[in-house]
Structure formats: C-alpha cells, structure tokens
Backbone as a ProteinNet text record, in pm:
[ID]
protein_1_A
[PRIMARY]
XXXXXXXXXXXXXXXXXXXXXXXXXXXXXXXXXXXXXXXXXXXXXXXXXXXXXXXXXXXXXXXXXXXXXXXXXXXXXXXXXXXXXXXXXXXXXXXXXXXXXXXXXXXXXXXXXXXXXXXXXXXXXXXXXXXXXXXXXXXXXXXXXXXXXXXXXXXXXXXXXXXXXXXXXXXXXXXX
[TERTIARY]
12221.6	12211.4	12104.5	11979.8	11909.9	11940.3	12024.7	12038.7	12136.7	12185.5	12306.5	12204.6	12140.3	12070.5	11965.8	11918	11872.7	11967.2	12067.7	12193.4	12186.1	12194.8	12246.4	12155.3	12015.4	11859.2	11891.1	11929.7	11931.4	12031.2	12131.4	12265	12204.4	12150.7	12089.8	11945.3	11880.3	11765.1	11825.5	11951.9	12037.4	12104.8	12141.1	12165.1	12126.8	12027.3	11905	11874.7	11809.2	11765.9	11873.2	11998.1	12130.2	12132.5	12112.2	12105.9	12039.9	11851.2	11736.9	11772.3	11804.7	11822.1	11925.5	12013.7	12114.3	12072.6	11977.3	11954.2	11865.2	11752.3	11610.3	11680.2	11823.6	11871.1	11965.1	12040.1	12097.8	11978.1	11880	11806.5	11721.2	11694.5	11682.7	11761.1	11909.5	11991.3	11996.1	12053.8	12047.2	11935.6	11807.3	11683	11759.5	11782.2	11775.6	11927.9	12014.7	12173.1	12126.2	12018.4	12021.1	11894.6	11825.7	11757.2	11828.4	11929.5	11998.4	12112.3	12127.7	12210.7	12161.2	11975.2	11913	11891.4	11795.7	11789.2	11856.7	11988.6	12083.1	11969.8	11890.1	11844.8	11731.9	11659.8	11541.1	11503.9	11592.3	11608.7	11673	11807	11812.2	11693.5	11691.9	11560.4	11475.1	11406.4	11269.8	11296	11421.5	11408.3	11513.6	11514	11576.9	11478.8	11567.3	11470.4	11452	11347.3	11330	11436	11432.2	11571	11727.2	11737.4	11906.1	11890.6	12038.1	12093.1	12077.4	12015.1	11992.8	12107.6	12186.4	12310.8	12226.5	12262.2	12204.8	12358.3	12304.5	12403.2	12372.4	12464.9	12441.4	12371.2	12332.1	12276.1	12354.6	12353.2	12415.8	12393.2	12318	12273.5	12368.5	12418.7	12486.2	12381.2	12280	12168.5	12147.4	12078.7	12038.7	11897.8	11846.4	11707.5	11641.2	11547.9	11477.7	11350.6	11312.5	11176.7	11104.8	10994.8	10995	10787.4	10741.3	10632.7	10582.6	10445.6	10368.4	10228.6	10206.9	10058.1	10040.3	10130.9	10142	10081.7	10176.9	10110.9	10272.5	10311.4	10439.2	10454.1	10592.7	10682.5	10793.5	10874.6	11020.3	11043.2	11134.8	11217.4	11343.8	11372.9	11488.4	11525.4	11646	11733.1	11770.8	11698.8	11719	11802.9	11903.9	11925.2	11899.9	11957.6	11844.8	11739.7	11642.3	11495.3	11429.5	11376.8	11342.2	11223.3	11170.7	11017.9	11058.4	10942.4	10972.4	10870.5	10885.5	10842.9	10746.2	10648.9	10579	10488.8	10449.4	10324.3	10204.4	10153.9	9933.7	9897.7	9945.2	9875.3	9857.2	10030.2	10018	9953.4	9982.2	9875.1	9759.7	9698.7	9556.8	9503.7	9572.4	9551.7	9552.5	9659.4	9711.7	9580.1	9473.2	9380.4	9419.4	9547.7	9628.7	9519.7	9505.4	9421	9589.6	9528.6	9620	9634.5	9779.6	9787.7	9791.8	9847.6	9882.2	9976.5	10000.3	10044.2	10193.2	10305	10417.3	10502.1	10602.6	10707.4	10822.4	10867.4	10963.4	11088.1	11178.2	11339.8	11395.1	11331.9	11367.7	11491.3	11534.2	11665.5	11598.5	11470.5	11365.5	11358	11402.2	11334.5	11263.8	11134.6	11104.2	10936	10875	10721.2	10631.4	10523.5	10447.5	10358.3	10366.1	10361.7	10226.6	10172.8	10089	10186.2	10151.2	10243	10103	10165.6	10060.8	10133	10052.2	10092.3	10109.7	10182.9	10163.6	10200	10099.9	10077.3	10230.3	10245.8	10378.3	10493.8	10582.7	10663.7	10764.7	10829.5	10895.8	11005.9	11122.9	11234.6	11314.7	11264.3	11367.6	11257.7	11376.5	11352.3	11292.7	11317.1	11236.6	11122.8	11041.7	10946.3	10923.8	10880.5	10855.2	10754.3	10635.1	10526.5	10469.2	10415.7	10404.6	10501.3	10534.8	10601.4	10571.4	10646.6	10588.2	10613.1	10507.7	10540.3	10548.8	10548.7	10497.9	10481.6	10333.8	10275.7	10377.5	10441.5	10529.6	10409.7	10395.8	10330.5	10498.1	10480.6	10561.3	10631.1	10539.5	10665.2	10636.5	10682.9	10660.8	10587	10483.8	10439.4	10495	10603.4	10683.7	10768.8	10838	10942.3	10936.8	10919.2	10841	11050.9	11101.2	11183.2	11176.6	11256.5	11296	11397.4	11317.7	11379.7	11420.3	11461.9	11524.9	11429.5	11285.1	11178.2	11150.3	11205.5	11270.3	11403.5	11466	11597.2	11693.2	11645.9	11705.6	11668.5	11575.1	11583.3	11683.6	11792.3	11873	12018	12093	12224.4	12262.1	12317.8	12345	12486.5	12565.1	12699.3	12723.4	12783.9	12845.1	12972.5	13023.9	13143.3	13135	13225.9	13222.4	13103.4	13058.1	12913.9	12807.2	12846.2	12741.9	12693.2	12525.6	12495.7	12427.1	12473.3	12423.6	12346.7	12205.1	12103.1	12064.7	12104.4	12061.5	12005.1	11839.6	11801.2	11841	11894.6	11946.1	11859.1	11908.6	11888.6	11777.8	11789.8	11707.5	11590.4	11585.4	11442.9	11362.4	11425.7	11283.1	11217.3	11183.7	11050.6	10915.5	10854.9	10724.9	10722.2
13356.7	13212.9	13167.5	13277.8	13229.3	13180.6	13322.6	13334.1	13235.3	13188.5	13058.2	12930.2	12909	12805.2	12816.4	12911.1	12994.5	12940	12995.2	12986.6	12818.6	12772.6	12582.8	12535.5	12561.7	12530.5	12578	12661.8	12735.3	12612.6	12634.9	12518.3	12367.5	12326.4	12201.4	12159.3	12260.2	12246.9	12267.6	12363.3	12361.8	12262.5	12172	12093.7	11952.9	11969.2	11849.9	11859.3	11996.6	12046.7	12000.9	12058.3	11945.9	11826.9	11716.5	11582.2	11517.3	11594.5	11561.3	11609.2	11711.3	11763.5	11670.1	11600.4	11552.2	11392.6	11332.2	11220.8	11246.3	11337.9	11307	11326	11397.4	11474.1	11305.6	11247.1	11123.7	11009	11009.9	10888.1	10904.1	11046.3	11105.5	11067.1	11097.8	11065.2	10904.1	10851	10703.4	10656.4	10681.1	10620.1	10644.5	10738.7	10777.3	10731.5	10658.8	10650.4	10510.2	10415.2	10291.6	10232.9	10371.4	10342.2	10343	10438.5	10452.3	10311.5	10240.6	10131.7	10054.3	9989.1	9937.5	9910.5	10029.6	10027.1	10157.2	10141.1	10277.6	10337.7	10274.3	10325	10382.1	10389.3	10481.4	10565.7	10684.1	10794.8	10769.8	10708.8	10748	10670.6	10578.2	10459.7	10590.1	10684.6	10745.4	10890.1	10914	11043.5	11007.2	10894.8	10850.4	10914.1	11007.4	11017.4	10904.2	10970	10809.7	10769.7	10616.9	10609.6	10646.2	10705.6	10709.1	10596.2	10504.5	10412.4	10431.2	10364.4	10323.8	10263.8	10383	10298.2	10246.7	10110.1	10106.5	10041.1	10070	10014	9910.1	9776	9681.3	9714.9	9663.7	9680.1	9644	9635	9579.5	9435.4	9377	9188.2	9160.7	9261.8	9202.2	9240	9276.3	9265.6	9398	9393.8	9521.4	9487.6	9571.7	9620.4	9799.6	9773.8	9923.9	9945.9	10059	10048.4	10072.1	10007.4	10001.8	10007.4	9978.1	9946.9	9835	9776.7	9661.5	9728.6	9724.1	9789.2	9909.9	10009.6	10089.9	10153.4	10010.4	9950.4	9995.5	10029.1	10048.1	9940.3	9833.4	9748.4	9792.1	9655.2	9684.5	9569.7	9566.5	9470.9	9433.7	9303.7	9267.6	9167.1	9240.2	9196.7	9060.1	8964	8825.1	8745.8	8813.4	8725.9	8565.2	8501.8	8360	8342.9	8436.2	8442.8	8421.5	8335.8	8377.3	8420.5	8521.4	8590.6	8667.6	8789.5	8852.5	8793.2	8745.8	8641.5	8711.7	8719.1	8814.9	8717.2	8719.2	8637	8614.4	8601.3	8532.5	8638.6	8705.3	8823.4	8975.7	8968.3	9078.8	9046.7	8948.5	8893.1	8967.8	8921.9	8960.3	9075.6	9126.6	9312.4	9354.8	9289.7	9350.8	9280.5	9178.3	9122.8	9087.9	8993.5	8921.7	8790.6	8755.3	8661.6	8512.3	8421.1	8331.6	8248	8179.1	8117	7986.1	7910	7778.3	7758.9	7638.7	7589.9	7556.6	7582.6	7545.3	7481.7	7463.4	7390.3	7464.8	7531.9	7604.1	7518.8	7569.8	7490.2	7636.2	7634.2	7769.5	7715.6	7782.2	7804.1	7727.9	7689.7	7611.9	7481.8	7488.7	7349.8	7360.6	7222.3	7254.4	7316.8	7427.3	7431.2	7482.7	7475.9	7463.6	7630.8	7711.3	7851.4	7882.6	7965.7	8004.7	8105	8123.5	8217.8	8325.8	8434.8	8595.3	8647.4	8764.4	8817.9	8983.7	9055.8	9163.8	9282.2	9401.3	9492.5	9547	9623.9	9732.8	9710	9677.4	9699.4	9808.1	9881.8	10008	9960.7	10014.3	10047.6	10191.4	10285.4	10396	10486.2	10499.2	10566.4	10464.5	10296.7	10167.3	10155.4	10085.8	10059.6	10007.8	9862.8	9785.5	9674.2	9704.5	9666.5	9513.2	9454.7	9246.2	9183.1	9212	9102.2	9035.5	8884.7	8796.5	8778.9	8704.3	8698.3	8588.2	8543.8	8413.6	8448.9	8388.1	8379	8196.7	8267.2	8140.4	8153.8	8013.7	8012.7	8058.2	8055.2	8078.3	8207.7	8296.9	8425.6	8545.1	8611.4	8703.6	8785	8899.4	9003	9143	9191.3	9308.9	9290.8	9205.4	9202.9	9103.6	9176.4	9086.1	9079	8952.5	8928.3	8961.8	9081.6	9106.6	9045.6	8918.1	8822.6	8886.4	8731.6	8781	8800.9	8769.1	8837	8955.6	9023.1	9199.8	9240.6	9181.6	9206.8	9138.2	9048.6	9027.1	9114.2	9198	9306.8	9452.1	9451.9	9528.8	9530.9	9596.8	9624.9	9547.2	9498.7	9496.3	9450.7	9587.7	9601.8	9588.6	9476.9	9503.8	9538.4	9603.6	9649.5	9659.6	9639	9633.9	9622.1	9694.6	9713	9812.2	9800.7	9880.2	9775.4	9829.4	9744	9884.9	9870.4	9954.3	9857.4	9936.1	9877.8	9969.2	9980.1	10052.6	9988	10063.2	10028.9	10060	9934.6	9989	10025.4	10120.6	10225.8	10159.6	10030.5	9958.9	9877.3	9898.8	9884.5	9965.2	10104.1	10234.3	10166.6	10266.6	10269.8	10209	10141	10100.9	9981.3
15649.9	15645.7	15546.4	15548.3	15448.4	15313.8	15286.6	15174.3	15065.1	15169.2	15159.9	15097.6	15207.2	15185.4	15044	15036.6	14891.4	14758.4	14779	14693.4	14706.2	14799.9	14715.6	14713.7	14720.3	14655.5	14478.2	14466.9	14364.7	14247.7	14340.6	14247.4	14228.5	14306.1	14324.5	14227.9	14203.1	14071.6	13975.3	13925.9	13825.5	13794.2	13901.2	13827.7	13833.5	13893.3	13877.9	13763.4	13652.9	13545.1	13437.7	13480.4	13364.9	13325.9	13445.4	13418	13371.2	13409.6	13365.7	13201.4	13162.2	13007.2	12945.9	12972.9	12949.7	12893.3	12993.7	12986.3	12896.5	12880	12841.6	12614.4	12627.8	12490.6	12471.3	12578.5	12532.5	12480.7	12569.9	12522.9	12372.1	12335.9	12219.7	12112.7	12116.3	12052	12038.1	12113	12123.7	12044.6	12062	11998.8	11849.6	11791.1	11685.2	11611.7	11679.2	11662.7	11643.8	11688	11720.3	11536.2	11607.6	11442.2	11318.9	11294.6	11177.8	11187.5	11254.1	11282.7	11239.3	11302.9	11219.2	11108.4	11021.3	10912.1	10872	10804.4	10780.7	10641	10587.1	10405.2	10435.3	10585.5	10568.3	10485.5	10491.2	10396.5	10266.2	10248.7	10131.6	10010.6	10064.8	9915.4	9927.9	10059.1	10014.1	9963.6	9933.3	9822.6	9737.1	9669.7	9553.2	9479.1	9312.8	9221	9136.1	9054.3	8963.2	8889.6	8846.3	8750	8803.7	8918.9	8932.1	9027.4	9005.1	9116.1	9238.9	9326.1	9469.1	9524.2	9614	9701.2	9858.1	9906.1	10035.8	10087.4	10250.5	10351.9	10364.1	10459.4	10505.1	10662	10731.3	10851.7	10926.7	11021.8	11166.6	11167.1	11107	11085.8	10971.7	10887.5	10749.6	10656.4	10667	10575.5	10504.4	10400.7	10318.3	10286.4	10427.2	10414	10354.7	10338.2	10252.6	10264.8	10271.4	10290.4	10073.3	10089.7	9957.9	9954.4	9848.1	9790.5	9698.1	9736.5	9634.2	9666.9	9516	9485.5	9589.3	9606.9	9655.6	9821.7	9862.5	10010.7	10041.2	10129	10221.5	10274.8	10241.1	10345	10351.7	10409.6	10434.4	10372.4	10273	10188.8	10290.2	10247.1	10297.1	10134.4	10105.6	9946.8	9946.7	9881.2	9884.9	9758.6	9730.7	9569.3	9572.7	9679.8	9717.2	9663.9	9678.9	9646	9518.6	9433.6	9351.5	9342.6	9419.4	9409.3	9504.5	9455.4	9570.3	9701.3	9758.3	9898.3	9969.6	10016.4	10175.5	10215.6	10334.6	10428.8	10394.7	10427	10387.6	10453.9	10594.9	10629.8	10552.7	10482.9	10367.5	10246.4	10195.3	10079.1	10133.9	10187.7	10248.8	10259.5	10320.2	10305.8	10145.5	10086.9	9936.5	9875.9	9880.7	9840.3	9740.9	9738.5	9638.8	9560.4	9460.3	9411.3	9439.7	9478.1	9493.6	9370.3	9311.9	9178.9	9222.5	9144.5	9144.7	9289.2	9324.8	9445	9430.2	9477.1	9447	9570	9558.1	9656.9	9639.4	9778.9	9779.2	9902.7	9843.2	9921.2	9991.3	10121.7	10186.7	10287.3	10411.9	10520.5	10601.5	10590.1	10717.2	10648.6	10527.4	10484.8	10360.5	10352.2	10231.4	10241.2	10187.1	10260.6	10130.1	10136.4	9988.5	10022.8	9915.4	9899.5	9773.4	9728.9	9622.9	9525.5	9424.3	9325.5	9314.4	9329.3	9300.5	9181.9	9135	9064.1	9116.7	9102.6	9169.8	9084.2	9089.7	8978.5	8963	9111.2	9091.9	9225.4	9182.4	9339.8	9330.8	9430.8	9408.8	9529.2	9519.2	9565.6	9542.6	9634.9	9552.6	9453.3	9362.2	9223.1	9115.6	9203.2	9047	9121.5	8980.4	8999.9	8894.1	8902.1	8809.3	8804.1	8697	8683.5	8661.3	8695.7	8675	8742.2	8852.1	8908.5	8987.8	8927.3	8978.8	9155.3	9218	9375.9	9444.8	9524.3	9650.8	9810.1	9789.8	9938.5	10041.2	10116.6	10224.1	10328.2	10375.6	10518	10631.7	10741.4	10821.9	10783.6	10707.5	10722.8	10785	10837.6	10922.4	10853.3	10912.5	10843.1	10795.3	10880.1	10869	10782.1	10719.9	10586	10463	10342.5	10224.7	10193.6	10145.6	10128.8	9926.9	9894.6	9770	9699.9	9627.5	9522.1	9388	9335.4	9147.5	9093.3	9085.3	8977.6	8989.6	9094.8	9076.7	9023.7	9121.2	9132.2	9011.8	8946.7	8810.7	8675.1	8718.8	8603.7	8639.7	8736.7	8800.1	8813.7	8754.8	8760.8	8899.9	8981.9	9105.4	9150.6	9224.8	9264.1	9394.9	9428.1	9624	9613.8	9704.7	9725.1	9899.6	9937.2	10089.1	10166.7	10231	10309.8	10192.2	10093.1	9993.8	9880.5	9826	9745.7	9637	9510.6	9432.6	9320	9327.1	9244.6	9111	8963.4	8870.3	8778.2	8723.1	8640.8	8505.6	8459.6	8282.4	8217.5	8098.6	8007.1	7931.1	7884.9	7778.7	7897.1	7971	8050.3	8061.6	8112.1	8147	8250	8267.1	8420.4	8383	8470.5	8486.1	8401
[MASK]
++++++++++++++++++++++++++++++++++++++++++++++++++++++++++++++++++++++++++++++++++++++++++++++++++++++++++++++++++++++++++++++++++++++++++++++++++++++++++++++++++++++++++++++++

C-alpha cells in the first residue's frame, strides 16, 4: 500500500513539474512573441551594415518603428514622413544638452504648439548615419520616441510595399 501511495506522490510532482515548466516556457515565449509584434525591427536596424538598405516591418499599430541614434545617445524612432524634423521632447533635448535655436510654430495631430529648432551632430538608423541634421524640440512629447522626420528622411531612397518600408542611402550621398 505504501508503495502505491509512493507511486502517485511520484506521478503527481511529475506532473505538477510539467505544468509549472510549461507555463513558466509559455510565458517566456509569449513575452518574447509579443515583443517581436511590437517592435518587429529590433534586430534587423541593429546589425544592418553600413550603407546597405534598411528593410523594416510595420508594427501591430501600422507603424514603422526602429531603434536608432542622435549624438550617439540610443532612442526609438517612430518614421514620420509628416514630420518635417526629426521631432523629440525637452526631456531628451536635455540629456542630449541640445543648445536651443530660434522659436517656431508647428501644425501638429494636436493642433498648433510653438517648438525650438536644434541642431543635431549625428543621427543613425541602421547602416545611415547622417551628420547636421536639422531637429525640433515639441512641448507635449513623450520621452521614449523621437519622431523621424524629412530632414533625415528626405536624404533617403524610401519604398513601401505592403507592410514593408525600405530605406537606401544613394550612391551620390555616402555616409556621414
């Protein structure tokens, strides 16, 4: 009788041990199924070599976000052809110890709200990277995503095709 009872002690941590492994390997997965859903370009923008075309996904919002660089500070871009600057907050300014320019008036999705123009040494996407571009500090903008305008993105090949956006720097630009 012992040994019975032994035996379905035995079956019963086995497969307590299954479910616990099961769940602890799904919620693993999931974390990591939900991130790539998010932002699908984690990886590919950060081992783009230099100079070859940057393919990104659309996101799950519709959007084509990337993780990228200014003055060789790590953000996350979100691709604005709307934009004409590349856009980020007063809190990133700040860190980046942006010198502030002249005062401007911008016609944003909120309305209309008055911004500073920066200048910014280097911003990177990928394999580009391209040196003097121009920027704007928005009040009301979040700190986690500098919105990547045309004073980048108009020096760039740029192709959509379904849920893809291909970004190449032409031949008669070069790097930096």
């Amino acid at each position: 009788m012992a040994a019975k009872a032994q035996g379905q002690r035995g079956g019963l941590v086995m497969m307590l041990l299954f479910w616990v492994l099961l769940i602890v390997g799904g919620t693993w997965w999931l974390k990591g199924g939900l991130e790539a859903l998010q932002n699908p370009n984690a990886q590919v923008v950060a081992s783009a070599e230099p100079g070859t075309p940057i393919t990104l996904e659309r996101d799950r919002a519709g959007h084509f976000k990337a993780p990228g660089e200014i003055n060789g500070v790590p953000v996350t871009f979100l691709l604005d052809t709307g934009a004409t600057y590349v856009a980020l907050s007063a809190g990133l300014a700040d860190r980046l110890e942006l010198e502030r320019g002249r005062h401007v008036w911008f016609n944003t999705a909120n309305g209309r709200v008055q911004g500073t123009l920066v200048d910014l040494d280097s911003v990177s996407l990928g394999g580009i990277r391209l040196d003097n571009v121009q920027g704007s500090v928005s009040p009301n903008m979040e700190d986690d995503t500098v919105l990547l305008g045309m004073s980048f993105l108009s020096h760039l090949a740029i192709e959509i095709r379904g849920g893809e956006m291909v970004l190449t720097l032409p031949e008669a630009r070069g790097e930096g």
